[in-house]
C-alpha positions as CSV (number, residue, x, y, z in Angstrom):
1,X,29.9,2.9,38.5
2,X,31.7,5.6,36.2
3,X,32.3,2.9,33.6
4,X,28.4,1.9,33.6
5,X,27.7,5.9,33.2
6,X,30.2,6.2,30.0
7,X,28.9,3.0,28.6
8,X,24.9,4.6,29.0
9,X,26.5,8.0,27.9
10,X,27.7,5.9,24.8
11,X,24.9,3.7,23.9
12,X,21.7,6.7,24.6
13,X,21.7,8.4,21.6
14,X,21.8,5.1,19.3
15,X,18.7,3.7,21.4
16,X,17.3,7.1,20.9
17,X,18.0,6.7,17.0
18,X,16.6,2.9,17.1
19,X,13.8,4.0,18.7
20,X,12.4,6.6,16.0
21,X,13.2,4.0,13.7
22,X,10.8,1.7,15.2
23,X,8.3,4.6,15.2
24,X,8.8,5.2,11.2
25,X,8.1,1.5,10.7
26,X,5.1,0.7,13.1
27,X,3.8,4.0,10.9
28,X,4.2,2.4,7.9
29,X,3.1,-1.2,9.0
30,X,-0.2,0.7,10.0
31,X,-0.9,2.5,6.6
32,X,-0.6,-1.5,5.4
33,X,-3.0,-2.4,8.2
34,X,-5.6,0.5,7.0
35,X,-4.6,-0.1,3.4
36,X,-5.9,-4.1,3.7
37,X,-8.5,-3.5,5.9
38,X,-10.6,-0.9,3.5
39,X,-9.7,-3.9,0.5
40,X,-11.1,-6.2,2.4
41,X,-14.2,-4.2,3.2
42,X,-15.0,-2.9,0.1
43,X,-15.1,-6.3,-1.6
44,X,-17.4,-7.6,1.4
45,X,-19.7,-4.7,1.5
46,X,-20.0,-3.7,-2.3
47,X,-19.0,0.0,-1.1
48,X,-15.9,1.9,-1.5
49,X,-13.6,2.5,0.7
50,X,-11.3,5.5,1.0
51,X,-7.5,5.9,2.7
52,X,-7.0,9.2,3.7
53,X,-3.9,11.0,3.9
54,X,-3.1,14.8,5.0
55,X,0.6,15.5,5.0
56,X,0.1,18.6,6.1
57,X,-1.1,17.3,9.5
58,X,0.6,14.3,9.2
59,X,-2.8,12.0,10.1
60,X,-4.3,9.2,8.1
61,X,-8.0,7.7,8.4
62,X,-10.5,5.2,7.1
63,X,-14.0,6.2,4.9
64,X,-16.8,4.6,3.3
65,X,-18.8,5.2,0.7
66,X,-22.3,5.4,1.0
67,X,-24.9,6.7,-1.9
68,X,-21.6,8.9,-3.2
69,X,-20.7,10.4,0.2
70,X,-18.2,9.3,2.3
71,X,-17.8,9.7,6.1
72,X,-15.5,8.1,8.7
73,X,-16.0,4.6,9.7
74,X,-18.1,4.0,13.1
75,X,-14.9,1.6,14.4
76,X,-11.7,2.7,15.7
77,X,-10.5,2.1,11.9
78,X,-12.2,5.4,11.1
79,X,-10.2,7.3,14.0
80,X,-7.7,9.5,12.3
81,X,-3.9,8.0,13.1
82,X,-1.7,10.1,14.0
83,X,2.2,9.5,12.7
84,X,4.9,9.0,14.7
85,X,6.4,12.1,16.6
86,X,9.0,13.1,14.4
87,X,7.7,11.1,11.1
88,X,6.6,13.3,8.0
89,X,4.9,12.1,5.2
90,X,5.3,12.5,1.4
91,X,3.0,10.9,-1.5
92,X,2.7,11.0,-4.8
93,X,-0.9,10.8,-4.9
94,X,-3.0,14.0,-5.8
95,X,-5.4,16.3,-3.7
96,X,-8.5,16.6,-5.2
97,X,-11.4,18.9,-4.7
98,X,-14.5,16.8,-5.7
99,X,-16.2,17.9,-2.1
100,X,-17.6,14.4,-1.8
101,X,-16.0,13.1,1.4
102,X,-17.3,15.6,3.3
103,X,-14.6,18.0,3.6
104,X,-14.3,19.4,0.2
105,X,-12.2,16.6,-1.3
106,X,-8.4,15.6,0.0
107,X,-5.7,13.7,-0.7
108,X,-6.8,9.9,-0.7
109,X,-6.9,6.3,-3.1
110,X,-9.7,4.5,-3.4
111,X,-10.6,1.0,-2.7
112,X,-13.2,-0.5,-5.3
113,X,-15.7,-3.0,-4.4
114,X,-14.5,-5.4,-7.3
115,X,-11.0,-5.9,-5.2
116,X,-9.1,-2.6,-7.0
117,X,-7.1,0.6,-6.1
118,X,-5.6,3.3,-7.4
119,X,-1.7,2.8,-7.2
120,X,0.0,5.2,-4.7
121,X,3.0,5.7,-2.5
122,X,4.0,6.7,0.7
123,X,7.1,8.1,1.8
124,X,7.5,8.4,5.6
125,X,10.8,10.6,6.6
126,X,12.2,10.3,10.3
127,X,13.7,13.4,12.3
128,X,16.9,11.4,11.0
129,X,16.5,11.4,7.5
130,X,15.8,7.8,7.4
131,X,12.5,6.8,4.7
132,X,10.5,3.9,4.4
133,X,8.3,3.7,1.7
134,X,4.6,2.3,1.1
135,X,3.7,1.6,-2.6
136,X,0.9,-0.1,-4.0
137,X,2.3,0.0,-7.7
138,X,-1.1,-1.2,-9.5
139,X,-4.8,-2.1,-9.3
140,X,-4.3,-5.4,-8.5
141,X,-1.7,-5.6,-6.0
142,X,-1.5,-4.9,-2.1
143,X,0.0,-2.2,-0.4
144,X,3.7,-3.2,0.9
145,X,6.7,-1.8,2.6
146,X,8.9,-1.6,-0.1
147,X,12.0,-3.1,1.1
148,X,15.2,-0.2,0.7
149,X,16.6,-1.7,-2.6
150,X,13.5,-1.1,-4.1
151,X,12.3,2.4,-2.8
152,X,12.1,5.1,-5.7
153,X,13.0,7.9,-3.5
């Protein structure tokens, strides 16, 4: 019994670390998930899509576009997502305070109905320091989990 109680004593605090890791990433795999869902809508609706980001309270969301104001989606995509406990959130892309998504602009890229975006990253920071980055590096391409060998930060 005392060696099974060393040996948990021993292995808790790397599950503990593996698990926020896991967090980080199933963060990041959902900003890809929201990220090719509003592509996919805009080019099937004709609309624009918006993903919003708020570092500040670590949430992102879906909206649409419609005649120039945009509001969240009626599906669970336009809930706003909450990051992992423990994840922050960086991005190099730039608040803007055009008023026209309903709460006097905010930090977003947009998804174009002819299959474009604006390029962007994410940087998602674990309570261990650990950072996974999301990039979409030009108009054409997807957004990806940039693998560690490539991240810029």
């Amino acid at each position: 019994m005392t060696i099974i109680v060393i040996l948990s004593a021993i292995a808790a605090p790397s599950m503990i670390s593996f698990a926020a890791g896991r967090n980080n990433s199933n963060t990041a795999t959902l900003i890809v998930s929201l990220a090719g869902y509003a592509r996919t809508q805009s080019v099937s609706e004709g609309r624009t899509y918006r993903l919003n980001v708020d570092p500040a309270k670590d949430v992102v969301w879906l909206t649409a576009g419609n005649a120039g104001v945009f509001t969240a989606l009626s599906n669970d995509y336009g809930n706003q997502f909450p990051l992992a406990t423990g994840t922050t959130m960086k991005t190099d892309m730039v608040a803007r305070t055009d008023g026209s998504n309903g709460n006097n602009g905010g930090t977003y890229v947009e998804f174009n109905s002819n299959g474009r975006c604006e390029p962007a990253k994410i940087w998602l920071t674990d309570k261990y320091g650990r950072t996974i980055e999301v990039a979409c590096d030009s108009p054409t391409e997807l957004f990806r989990i940039v693998p560690p060998a490539e991240m810029t930060q």
